[in-house]
Structure formats: structure tokens, C-alpha cells
VOZADO-457265 format. One record per residue: residue in three letters; x, y, z of N, C-alpha, C in turn. Coordinates in steps of 0.2 Angstrom, whole numbers, plus 5000, padded with zeros to 4 digits. Example, Ala and Ser with C-alpha at 12.3 -4.5 7.8 and 13.67 -1.06 7.14 Angstrom:
! VOZADO-457265
ala506649725039506249785039506649845039
ser506449895035506849955036506450005039
END
This chain:
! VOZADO-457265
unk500449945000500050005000500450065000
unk500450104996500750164995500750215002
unk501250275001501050295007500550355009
unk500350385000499950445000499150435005
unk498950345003498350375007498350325013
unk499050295016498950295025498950375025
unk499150425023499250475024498750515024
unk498050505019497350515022497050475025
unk497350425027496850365033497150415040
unk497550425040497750475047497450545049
unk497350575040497050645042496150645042
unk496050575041495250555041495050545050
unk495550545054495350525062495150575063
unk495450665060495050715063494950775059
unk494250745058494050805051493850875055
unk494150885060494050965063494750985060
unk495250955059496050985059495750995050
unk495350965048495251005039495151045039
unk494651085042494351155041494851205043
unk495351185048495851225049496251225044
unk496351165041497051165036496551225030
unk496051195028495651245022495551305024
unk495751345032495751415034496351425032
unk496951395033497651415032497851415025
unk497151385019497551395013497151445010
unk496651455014496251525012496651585013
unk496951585019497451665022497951645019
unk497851605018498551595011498551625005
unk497851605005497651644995497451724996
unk497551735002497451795002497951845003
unk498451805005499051835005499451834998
unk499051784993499151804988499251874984
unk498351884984498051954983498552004987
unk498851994992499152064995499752074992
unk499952004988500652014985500552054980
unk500052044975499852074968499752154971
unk499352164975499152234977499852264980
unk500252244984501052264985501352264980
unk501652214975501752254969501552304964
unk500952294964500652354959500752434964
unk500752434971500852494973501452514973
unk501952474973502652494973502952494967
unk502752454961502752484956502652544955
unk502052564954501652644953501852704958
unk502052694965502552734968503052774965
unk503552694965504152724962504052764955
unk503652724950503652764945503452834945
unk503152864949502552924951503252954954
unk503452954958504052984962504652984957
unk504852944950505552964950505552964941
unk504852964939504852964931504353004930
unk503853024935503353084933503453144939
unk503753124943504053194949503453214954
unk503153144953502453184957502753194965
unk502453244968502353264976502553214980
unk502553224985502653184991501953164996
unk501953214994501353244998500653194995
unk500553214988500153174984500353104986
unk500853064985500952994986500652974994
unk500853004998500652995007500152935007
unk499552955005499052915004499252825001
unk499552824998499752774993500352734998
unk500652795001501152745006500752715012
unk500252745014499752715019499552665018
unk499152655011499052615009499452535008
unk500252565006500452505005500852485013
unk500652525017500952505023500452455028
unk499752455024499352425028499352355026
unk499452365018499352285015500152255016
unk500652295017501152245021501152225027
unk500752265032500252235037500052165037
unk499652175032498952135031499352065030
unk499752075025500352015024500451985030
unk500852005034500951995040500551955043
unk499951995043499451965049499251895047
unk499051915039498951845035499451785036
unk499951785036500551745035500851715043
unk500351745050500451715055499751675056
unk499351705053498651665054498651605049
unk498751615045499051565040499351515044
unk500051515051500451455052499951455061
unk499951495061499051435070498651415064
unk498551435060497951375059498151315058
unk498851305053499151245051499251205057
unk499851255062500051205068499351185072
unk498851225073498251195078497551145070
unk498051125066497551085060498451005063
unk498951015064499250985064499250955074
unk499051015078498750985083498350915084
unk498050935081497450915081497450825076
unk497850825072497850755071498450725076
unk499050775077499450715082499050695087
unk498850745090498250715098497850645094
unk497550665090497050625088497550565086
unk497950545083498350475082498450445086
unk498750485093499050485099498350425103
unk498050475103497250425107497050385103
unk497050365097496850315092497250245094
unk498050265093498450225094498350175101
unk498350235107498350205115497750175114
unk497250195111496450165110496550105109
unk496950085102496950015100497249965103
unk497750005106498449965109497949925116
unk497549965119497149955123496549895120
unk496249905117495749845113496249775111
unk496849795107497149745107497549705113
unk497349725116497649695123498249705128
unk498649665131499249665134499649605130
unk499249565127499749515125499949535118
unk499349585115499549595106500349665110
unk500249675115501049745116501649705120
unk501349645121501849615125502449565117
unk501949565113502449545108502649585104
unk502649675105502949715102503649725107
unk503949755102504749785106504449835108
unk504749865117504349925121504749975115
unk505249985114505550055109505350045103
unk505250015099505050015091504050065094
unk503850025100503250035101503250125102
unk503750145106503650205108504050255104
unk504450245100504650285094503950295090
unk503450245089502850255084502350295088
unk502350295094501750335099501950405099
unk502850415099503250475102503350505094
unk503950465095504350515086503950515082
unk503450455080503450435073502850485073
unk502450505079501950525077501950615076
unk502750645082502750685078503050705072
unk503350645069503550655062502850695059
unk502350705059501850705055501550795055
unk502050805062501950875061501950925055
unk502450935051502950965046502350935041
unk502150885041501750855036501050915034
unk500750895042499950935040499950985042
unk500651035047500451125048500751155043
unk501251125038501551145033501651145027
unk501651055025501851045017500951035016
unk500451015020499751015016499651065012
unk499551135017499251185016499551215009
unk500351215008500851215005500451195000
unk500351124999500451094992499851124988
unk499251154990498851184988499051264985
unk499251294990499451364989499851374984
unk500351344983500751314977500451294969
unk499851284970499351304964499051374964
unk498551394969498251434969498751514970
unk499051534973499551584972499951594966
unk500451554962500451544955500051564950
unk499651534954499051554948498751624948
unk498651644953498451714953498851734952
unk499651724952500151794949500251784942
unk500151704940500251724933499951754929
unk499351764930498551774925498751854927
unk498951874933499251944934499751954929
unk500051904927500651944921500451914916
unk500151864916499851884906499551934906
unk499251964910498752024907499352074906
unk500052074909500352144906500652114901
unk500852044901501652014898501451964896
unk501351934889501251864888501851824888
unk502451884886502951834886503251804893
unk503151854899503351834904502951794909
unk502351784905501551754908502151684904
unk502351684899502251614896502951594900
unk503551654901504151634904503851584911
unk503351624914503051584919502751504922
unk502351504915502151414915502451384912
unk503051394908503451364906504051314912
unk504451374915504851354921504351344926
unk503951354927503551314935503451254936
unk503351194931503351144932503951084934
unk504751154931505151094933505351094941
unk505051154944505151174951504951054956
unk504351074953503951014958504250964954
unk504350934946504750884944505250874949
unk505850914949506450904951506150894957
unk505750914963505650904968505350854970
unk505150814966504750714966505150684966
unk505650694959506250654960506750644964
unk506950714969507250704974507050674981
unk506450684981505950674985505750594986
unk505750564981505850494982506350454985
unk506850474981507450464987507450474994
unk507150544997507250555002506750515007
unk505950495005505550435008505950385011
unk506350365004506650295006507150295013
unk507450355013508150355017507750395023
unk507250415024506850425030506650365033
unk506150315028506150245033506750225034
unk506950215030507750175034507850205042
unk507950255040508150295046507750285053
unk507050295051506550255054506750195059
unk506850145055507050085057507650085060
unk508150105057508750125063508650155069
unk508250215070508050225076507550165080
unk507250165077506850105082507350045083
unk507850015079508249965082508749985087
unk509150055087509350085091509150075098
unk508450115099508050115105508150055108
unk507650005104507649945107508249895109
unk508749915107509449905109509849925116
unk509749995116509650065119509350015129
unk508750005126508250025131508649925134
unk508549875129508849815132509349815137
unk509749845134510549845137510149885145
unk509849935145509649975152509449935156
unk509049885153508549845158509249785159
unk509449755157509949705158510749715159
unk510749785163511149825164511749785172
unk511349755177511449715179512049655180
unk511549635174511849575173512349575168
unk512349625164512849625160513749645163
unk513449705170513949695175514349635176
unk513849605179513949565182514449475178
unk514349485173514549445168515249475164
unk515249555165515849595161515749625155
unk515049595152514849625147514649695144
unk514549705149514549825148514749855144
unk515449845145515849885140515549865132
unk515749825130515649795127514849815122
unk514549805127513649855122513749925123
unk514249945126514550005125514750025117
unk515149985114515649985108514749975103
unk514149945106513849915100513549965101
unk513149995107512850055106513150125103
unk513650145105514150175099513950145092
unk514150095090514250075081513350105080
unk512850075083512150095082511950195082
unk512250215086512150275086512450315080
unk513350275079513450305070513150295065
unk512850235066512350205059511750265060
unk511650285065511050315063511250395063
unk511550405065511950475063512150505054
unk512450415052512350425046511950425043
unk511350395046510750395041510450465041
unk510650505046510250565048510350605042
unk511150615043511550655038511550625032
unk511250565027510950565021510450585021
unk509850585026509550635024509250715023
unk509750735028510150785026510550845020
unk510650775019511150785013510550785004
unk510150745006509650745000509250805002
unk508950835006508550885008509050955005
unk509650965008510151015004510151014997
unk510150954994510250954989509350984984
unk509050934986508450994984508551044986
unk508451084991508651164989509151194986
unk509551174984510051184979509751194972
unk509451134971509051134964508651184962
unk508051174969507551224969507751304968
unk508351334972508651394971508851394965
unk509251344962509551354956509051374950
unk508651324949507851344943507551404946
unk507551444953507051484953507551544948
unk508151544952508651614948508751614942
unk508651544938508951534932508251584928
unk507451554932506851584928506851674932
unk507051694934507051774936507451814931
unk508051754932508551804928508351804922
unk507751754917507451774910507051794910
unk506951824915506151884913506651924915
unk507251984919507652004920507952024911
unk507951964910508351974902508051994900
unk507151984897506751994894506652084894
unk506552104900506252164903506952194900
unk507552184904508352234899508152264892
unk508052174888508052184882507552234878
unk506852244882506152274880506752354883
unk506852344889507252414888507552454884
unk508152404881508452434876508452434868
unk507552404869507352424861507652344858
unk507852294859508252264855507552204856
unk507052194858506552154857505852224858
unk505452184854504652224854504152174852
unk504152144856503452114855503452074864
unk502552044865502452024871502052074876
unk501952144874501652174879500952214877
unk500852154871500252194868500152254864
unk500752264862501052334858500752404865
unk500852364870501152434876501652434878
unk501852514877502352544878502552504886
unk503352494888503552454893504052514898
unk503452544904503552594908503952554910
unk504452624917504852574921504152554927
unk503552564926503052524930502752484930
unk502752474924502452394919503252344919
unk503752364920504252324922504552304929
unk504252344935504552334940503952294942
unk503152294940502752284944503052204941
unk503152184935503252104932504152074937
unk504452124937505052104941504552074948
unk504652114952504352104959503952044958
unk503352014955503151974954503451904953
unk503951914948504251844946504651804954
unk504951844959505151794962504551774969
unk503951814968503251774972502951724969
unk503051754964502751694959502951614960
unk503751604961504151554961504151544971
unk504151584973504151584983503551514984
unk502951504983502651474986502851394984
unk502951384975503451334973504251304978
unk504451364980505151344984504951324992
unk504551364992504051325000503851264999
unk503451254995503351184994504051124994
unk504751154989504951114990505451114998
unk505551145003505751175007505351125012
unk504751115011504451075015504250985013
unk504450985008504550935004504750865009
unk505250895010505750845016505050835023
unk504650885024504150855028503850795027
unk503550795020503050745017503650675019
unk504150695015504650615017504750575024
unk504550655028504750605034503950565038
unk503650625035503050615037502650515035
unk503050515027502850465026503250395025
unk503850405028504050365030503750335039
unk503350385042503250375051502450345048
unk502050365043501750305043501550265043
unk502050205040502050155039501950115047
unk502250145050502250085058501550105061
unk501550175058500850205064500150165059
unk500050175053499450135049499450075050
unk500150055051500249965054499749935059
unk499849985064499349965071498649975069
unk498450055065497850095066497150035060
unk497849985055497449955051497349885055
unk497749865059497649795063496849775062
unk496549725060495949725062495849705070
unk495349725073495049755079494749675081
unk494749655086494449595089493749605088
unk493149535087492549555087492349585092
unk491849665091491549685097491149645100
unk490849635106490549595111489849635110
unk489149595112488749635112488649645120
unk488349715122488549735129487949685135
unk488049655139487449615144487549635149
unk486949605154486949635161487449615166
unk487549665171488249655174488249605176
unk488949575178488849495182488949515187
unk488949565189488749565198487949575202
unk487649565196486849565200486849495199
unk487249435197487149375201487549365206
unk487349305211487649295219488349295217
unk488549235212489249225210489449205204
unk490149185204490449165197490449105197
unk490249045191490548985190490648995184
unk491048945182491448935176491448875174
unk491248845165491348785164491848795158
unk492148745157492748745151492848685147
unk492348685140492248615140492648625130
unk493348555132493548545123493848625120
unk494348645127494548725124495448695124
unk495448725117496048695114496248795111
unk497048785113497548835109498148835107
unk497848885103498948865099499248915098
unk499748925096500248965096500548965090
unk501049015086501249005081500848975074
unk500349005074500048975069499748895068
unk499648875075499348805077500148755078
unk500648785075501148745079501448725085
unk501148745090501548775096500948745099
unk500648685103500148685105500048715112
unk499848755116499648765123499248735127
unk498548735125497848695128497648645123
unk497348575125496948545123496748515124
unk496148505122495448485125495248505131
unk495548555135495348555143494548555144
unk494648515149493948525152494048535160
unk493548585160493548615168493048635173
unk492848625178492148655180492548685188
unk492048765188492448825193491948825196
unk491548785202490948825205491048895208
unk490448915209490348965212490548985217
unk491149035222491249045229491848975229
unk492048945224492648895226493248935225
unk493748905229494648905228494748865225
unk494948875218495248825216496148835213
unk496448795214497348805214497348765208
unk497648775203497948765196498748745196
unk498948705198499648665197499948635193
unk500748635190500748605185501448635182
unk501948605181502748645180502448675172
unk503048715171503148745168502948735158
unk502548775156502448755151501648725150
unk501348695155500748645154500248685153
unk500148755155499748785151499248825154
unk499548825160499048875165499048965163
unk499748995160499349055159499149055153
unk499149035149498749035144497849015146
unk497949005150497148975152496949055157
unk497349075160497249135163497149185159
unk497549195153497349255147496849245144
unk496449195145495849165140495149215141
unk495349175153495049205158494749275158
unk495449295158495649395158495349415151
unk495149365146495049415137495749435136
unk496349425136496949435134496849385128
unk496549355127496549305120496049265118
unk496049275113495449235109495449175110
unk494849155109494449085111494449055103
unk494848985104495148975096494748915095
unk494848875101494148805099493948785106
unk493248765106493048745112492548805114
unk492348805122491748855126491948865130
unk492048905134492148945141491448975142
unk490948955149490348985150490249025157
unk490049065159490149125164489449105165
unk489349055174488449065175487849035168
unk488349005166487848965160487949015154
unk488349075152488349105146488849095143
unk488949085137489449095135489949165135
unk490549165137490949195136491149245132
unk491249215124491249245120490649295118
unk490149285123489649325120489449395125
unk489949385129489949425137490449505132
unk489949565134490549615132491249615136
unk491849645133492549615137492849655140
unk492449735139492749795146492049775151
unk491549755150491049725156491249665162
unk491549615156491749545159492049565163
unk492949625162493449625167493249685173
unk492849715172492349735177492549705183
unk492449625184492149605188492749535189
unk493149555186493949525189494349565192
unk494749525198495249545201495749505197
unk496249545197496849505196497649525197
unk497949485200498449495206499049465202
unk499349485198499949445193500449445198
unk500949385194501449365198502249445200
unk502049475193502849545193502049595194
unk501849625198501149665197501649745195
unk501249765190501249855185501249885191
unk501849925196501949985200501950035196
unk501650085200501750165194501950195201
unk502450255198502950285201502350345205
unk502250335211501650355214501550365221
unk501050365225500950345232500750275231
unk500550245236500350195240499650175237
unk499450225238498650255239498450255230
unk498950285227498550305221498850225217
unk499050185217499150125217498850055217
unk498550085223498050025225497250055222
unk497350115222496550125217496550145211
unk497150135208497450125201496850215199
unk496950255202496350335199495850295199
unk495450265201494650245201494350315207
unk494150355205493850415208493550405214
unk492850315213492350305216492550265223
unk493150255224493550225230493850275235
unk493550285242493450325246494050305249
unk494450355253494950345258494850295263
unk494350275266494050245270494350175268
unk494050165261494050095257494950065257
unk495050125254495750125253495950105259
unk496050105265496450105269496150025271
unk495750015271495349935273495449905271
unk495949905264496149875259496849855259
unk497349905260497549925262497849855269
unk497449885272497649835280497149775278
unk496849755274496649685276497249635271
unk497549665264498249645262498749655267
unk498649685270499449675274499949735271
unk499549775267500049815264500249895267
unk499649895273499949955278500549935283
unk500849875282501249875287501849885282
unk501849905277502449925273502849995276
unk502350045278502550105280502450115289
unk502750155291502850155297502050145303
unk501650185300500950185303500650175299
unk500050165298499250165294499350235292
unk499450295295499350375292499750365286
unk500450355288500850355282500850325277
unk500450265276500550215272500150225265
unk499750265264499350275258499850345254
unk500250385258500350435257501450395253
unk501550325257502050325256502350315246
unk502750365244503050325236503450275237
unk502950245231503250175229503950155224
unk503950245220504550235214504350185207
unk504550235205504450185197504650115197
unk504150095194504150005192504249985202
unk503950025206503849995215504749985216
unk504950015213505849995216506150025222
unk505450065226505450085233505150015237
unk505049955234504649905238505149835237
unk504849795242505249735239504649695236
unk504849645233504549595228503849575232
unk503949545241503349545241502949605245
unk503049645248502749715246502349735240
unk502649725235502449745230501849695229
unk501749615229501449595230500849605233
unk501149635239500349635243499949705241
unk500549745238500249805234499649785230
unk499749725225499449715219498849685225
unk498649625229498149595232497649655236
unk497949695235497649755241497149785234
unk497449805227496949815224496449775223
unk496349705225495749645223495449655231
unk495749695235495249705241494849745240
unk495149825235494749875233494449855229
unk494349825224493849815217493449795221
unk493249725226492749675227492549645221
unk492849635218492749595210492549505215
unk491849475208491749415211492149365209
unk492749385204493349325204493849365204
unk494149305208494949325210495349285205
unk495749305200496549275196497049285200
unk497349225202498149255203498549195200
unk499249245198499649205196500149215200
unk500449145203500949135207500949185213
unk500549185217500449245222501249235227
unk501449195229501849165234502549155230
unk502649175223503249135221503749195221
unk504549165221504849185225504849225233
unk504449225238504349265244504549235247
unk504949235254505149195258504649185266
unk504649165270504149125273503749195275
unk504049235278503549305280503049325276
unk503449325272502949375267502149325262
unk502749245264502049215260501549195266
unk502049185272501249195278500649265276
unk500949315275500649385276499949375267
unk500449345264500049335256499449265259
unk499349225263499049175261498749205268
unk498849245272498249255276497849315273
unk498049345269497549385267497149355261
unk497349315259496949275253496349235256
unk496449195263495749175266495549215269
unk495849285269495149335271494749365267
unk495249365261494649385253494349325251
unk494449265251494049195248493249195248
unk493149215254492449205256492149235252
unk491549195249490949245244491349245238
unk491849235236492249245230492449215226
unk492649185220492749135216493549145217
unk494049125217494749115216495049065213
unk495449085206495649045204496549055204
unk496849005208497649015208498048975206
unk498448995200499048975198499548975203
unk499948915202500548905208500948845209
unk501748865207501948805207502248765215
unk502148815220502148785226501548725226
unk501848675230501248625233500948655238
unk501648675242501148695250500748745251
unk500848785246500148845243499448815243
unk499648755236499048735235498548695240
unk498848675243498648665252498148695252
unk497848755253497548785256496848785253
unk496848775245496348785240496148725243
unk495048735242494648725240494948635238
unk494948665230495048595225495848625225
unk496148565219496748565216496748545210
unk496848555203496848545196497548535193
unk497848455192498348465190498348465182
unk498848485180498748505174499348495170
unk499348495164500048425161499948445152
unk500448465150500248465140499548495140
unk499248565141498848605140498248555141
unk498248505149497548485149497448475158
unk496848475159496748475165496748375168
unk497448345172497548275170497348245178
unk497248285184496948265190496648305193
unk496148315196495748355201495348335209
unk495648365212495148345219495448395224
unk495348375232495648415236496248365236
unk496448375243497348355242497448305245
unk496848285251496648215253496548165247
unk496148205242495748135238496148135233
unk496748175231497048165226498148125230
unk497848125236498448075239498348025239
unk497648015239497447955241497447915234
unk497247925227497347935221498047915218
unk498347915223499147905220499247915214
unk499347975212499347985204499848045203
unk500048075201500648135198500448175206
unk499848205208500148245212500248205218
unk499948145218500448105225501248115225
unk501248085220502048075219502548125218
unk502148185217502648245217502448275224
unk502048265229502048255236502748215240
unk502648165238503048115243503748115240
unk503748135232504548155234504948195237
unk504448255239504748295244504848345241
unk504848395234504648445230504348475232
unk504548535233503848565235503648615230
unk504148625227504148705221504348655214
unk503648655210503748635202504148635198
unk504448615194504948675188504448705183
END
């Protein structure tokens, strides 16, 4: 797909930023007319002052006049660039919200397989790459006909031969500038992509900065980070260098067509040509007025090309942002009634099969499951066998590929999926800190959660004894990514939000893994304070965790292979006996 019309599939999100851009080409076309009226006055001035001797006195008026309309230029020519920048406003904002919109509809699983920097160069750079595009070259590419065209029809009427000098050299201006212009697309994507490789590189090396220490490897992504900042250094300065070189062009065709209407107008001076003016006599007024005009005439063409490099860059940031904005969108859900006007949650899971990779990669199959209502149930089972896959199914992080999931007798897929997650808690095993208090934390901004709640929440997790008293512990920062907390703090951080939602199911994954014995007593006794009335369903490769649960589901090759409590499944001598009496107590 080309990239002219991702380029109107962007400016389609916000037909307000049009009427601006269509105000900015009007104060543009206006500023045409002031040019034509400035010339014609400064023409007729000079000539009245220095080849008819008129007054001074007598011209005043004339000078007023042309004082207003270089005014009015003025005025025109900044009204002209806020309409552009608030028409260019107006679609980054709107990208911006479209983009987090979708990225949001698409899930945490469709961003968990993008690269965090490729992703945030497309939300940050790439979307302001698109500025220069629509407060600049749009308006530009229009005015660049409309402006032209008013002056030249103003010089055919005095000078056909300088009218024809006119449409003859205008259209090499935008030739030369497509041709160099294609080039410079290409070397903007690129450049694109090096930037995003960069970052991504960039950002790796930070996060595993640690360990690279620790191994000796440092230096080293030092030398690679270097070689990656000159690739894109040099990519910069190609396209640089292509941008310079259009306007080289550009200035060069504008002077080469000045300097022969220059010729022309000499030559009409010195009698050595006569024809082209209609057989009118050629004042020094009917020749200043065609001077002054030839190089306005060629100005809004050299803008165009001057802005030119915007369109390339513009349409090189395309590509990644159309990428997302064309994604097809998951099926919308039709909306039902809340699930909290029934008493509770049960869950059946009957022949649900998933895969990866294109069906190569199998995760779930054939699972069959049944969640009653108000149960605990513990989901066990080493690594791979298929339990968070069965959790993002839960949560709408993924499509339902074969098989039923039904919620109280409904199906699933037929439940809207910002109504379904309404009415989950969920307590992941690394839980999202934001660099914040305590308090705005555990109510993630939910407005309708009162201090009161907060703090009940708060203490019934276990998570006001993080801070020195109850007072301070809502008010305490946590630091970005909770690096003010330790692992299981943080934990109790995330379980103290599933105290404030009161949601009728509870998801957790690995709530107890790695924590050492403190903090998993403090995690498991606030879990049989939340259970009651609740549905809970918990992943965990601990056995002695799964102790506690209601039932136990083991789970083996994406299918549910034992179930009972822990009595009836020892007695059972079967996988979780034996991984009992070995002595195991933490799964691989």
C-alpha cells in the first residue's frame, strides 16, 4: 500500500484539523492577493516619484496604503501558520488516542509481543514526524497552485511573454522535487528503522544492565551502542544531505527563471526586442510591477519544495503507525447485564483447545474444567502445561480458538469484554507499579473508592504494614516500576487492589512465588480473608500453597490430567501424590 493514502487514513481520524487546514489555505490565497496589490503599489509609487516627479505629499496616501497591505501580509502569514500548527494539533492528539485506544482493545498480549521501543518511537517520534506534514507541506501543496496561479494570470494580462516565461519554468520546480523526493522517503524509513532498532537496543542493554555487569559484558554493548548510534547518525546526515540538495535545485531553477524575465524586461528596455506586451509601451511600471512578481510567483513553489522533506518524513512514520491503526480489531461483544447482579461466578470449560504459532505450538487441549461458584480452586502444574494461557483466555487477553468457556451458563464469548473484566480481580505474579503513592496504586485513579475503602484494603492485604503507621502508608512512594518495595510488598500491593475492586473472581498467578516464609504467611492469610463469597482461581507452582485451595487441578500438556482436594487426590496415588512424597515442593 502506498503511502499517500495511509496518509489520508490518518487525516480521516480528525475532520476538525480540515477546516483548519482549508482556513490556512484560504489566508494563504489571500496573502496571495496582497502580494499582487503590493506589487502593483510599489510599482506605481516608484514610477509616480521618480519618472513623473509627482509630490510627496500626493503619494502619502498610497504609502498608507501599501503600509497596511504589508500589514495585512503579515497578519495573513501568521494566521496562516496557527491554523496549520492547531490543523496539525489536532491530528497528532487524535493518532495519539487512536493508537493507545487500539493498543488497549488489542490487549496486553498483542504489546507484550511488540518491542517496548519500536512501540514507543511509533506513539512518540513517529507520530510527531507527521507534524511538518499537515501544519506545513498540506496547506503548502495547495497554495502552490492557487498563488501561481493568481500571479500568473496577473502577468499575462501585462506580459504574455513573461506569463508564458511563467508556465513554462513552474513545472520543473515540483518535477525536480518528486524526483528527489523519492529518494528521500526511502532514506527516512530506513532511518526509521534504525531508530527503532537503536532504541530497542538502547532500552535492552538498560534493563539488563545488571547482569551484563555482572558477567563483564558492559563495555562491550557500549562499543555496540556506539556502532548503532553512528549507523543512525549516518542515516540522519543522508537525509540531510538529500534535503540540501533539493534546495540547491530548487534555488537554482528559481534564479535561472527570474534571471529570464530579467533578460526579457533589459532587452524590452533597450529596444532590442518588441513584442509580448500587447504593443504597450513598457514603463519602468509595467516592468518593476512583472519583476517584483516573478520571484512570488516561484516563493510558494520553493516552500513547497522546502517542506517537501516533511512529506518524506511524514511518510515514512506512517508505515508503523497505519500498521497498528489497520490491525483488524477483535469482534466487538454485544453489551449484557452486569455479572454482579448474580450471587456468584461459576465457570465451565468444556474441549478448549489453543495454539500458538500458527497452530504449531500447541498450549491447551481439549481442557475440560468445571469452577463452581464461591470455590478455591489451585491450578498446578510445571512449567509450560498451560496454565497462563488458560488465565489470558479468563482475563480476554486471547481469543477463544476452539472449544466453550461459559460464565453462570453464558457463553463467554458472548459476554462484552470491558464488562466481563469489570468484575475480575487479578493479582499477577511481577504486578504493574506506577511511580506514585501507595494509595494511588491500590485504586489504580478509580475516583469511586473512598479513603476509607482504601485503607481497609490496604490493611486487610497486609500492605499498611509496609509503612511505618496506617497514616503514612497510603501517602507512602512506591518509585517507578515499585523499586521503593520489595517483591513481596509489591505483591501485597497488587492483592490489596482485589480488596478494593470486590470483584466476584479472583485470578492470581503465582501469588507466593519467590517470597520467603514471612511474606508468604502475610500473602496466604489475606487470601482466606478475601475467599469467602468469591470465586478464586490460583495458579502456583508451590504444593504447600496449593494446600489451602478448596480443590486442586493438575494440569500436564495443556489439559486438566487430576482434580480433587489434596486428601482425595493422595489417596489417588497419581502425579500429584508422587510429586508429594517426593518431597518437592516447588514445580519446575
Amino acid at each position: 500500500m502506498s503511502s499517500a493514502p495511509l496518509l489520508d487514513r490518518i487525516q480521516s481520524l480528525s475532520p476538525d484539523s480540515r477546516r483548519w487546514a482549508r482556513l490556512a489555505i484560504f489566508l494563504g490565497g489571500l496573502g496571495g492577493v496582497c502580494i499582487i496589490v503590493q506589487a502593483g503599489l510599489l510599482a506605481y509609487i516608484i514610477h509616480a516619484a521618480f519618472i513623473e516627479n509627482t509630490p510627496r505629499e500626493a503619494l502619502l496616501s498610497l504609502f498608507v496604503v501599501l503600509v497596511v497591505v504589508i500589514a495585512l501580509r503579515g497578519l495573513l502569514a501568521w494566521g496562516r501558520e496557527v491554523s496549520g500548527q492547531h490543523a496539525s494539533t489536532l491530528i497528532r492528539r487524535q493518532v495519539r488516542a487512536e493508537l493507545l485506544e487500539r493498543l488497549q482493545i488489542h490487549g496486553p498480549r498483542y504489546v507484550k509481543d511488540k518491542q517496548t521501543a519500536p512501540l514507543t518511537n511509533t506513539l512518540l517520534d513517529r507520530t510527531e514526524a507527521l507534524h511538518g506534514y499537515f501544519a506545513h507541506y498540506l496547506p503548502q501543496k495547495s497554495l502552490a497552485l492557487i498563488v501561481p496561479l493568481m500571479i500568473g494570470l496577473s502577468a499575462f494580462w501585462v506580459s504574455w511573454v513573461v506569463g508564458l516565461i511563467f508556465l513554462i519554468t513552474a513545472p520543473l520546480i515540483p518535477f525536480f522535487m518528486m524526483m528527489i523526493g523519492r529518494g528521500a522517503e526511502k532514506l527516512n524509513q530506513k532511518n526509521f528503522t534504525l531508530l527503532s532498532r537503536m532504541s530497542a537496543h538502547f532500552l535492552d542493554t538498560l534493563q539488563g544492565l545488571a547482569t551484563l555487569k555482572i558477567f563483564h559484558r558492559s563495555v562491550d554493548q557500549v562499543e555496540q551502542i556506539e556502532k548503532s548510534s553512528e549507523r543512525y547518525r549516518k542515516g540522519t546526515m543522508a537525509v540531510l544531505r538529500v534535503a540540501f540538495l533539493s534546495s540547491a535545485v530548487l534555488e537554482f531553477l528559481t534564479s535561472v527563471a527570474i534571471a529570464m524575465t530579467a533578460v526579457f524586461l533589459g532587452l524590452s528596455y533597450l529596444q532590442f526586442l518588441d513584442f509580448g506586451l500587447y504593443s504597450r509601451e513598457l514603463t519602468l511600471q509595467t516592468g518593476l510591477f512583472l519583476l517584483l512578481l516573478a520571484p512570488e510567483f516561484y516563493q510558494p513553489l520553493r516552500d513547497l519544495g522546502t517542506h517537501y522533506h516533511a512529506r518524506a518524513e511524514a511518510m515514512g512514520a506512517a508505515q508503523e503507525i497505519t500498521a497498528i491503526l489497520n490491525k483488524p480489531l477483535p469482534t466487538m461483544r454485544p453489551t449484557t447485564l452486569p455479572v454482579t447482579q448474580i450471587p456468584g461466578i461459576s465457570l465451565d470449560l468444556h474441549q478448549v483447545s489453543h495454539h500458538y504459532d500458527k497452530g504449531r505450538r500447541p498450549a491447551l487441549v481439549n481442557l475440560n474444567l468445571h469452577v463452581t461458584s464461591g470455590e478455591w480452586l489451585a491450578i498446578v502444574g510445571a512449567s509450560g502445561a498451560g496454565k497462563t494461557t488458560l488465565l489470558n483466555l479468563l482475563l480476554g487477553f486471547l481469543p477463544l480458538q476452539q472449544g466453550e468457556i461459559t460464565v453462570n451458563g453464558q457463553a463467554l464469548n458472548s459476554l462484552n469484554l470491558a464488562d466481563w473484566q469489570r468484575h475480575i480481580a487479578w493479582v499477577p505474579q511481577h504486578p504493574a507499579l506506577f511511580d506514585g503513592s501507595l494509595g494511588e496504586n491500590i485504586s489504580l485513579g478509580d475516583p469511586t473508592i473512598t479513603k476509607e475503602e482504601l485503607i481497609a484494603a490496604a490493611g486487610a492485604a497486609q500492605a499498611d504494614k509496609i509503612a511505618v503507621t496506617t497514616t503514612q502508608s497510603l501517602d507512602l512512594a512506591v518509585g517507578e516500576q515499585g523499586n521503593q518495595l520489595s517483591g513481596g510488598e509489591a505483591r501485597r500491593v497488587a492483592l490489596a487492589r482485589a480488596f478494593a475492586k470486590d470483584a466476584s473472581l479472583i485470578l492470581l498467578d503465582e501469588p507466593t512465588a519467590g517470597l520467603d516464609r514471612k511474606n508468604e504467611h502475610l500473602i496466604m492469610t489475606s487470601l482466606k480473608q478475601l475467599a469467602p463469597g468469591k470465586t478464586l482461581i490460583m495458579l502456583t507452582h508451590r504444593l504447600d500453597t496449593a494446600r489451602n485451595a478448596d480443590r486442586i487441578a493438575v494440569m500436564a500438556d495443556g489439559a486438566v490430567i487430576e482434580q480433587g482436594t489434596h486428601h482425595e487426590l493422595m489417596t489417588q496415588d497419581g502425579v500429584y501424590a508422587e510429586l508429594v512424597n517426593s518431597g518437592r515442593q516447588v514445580l519446575p
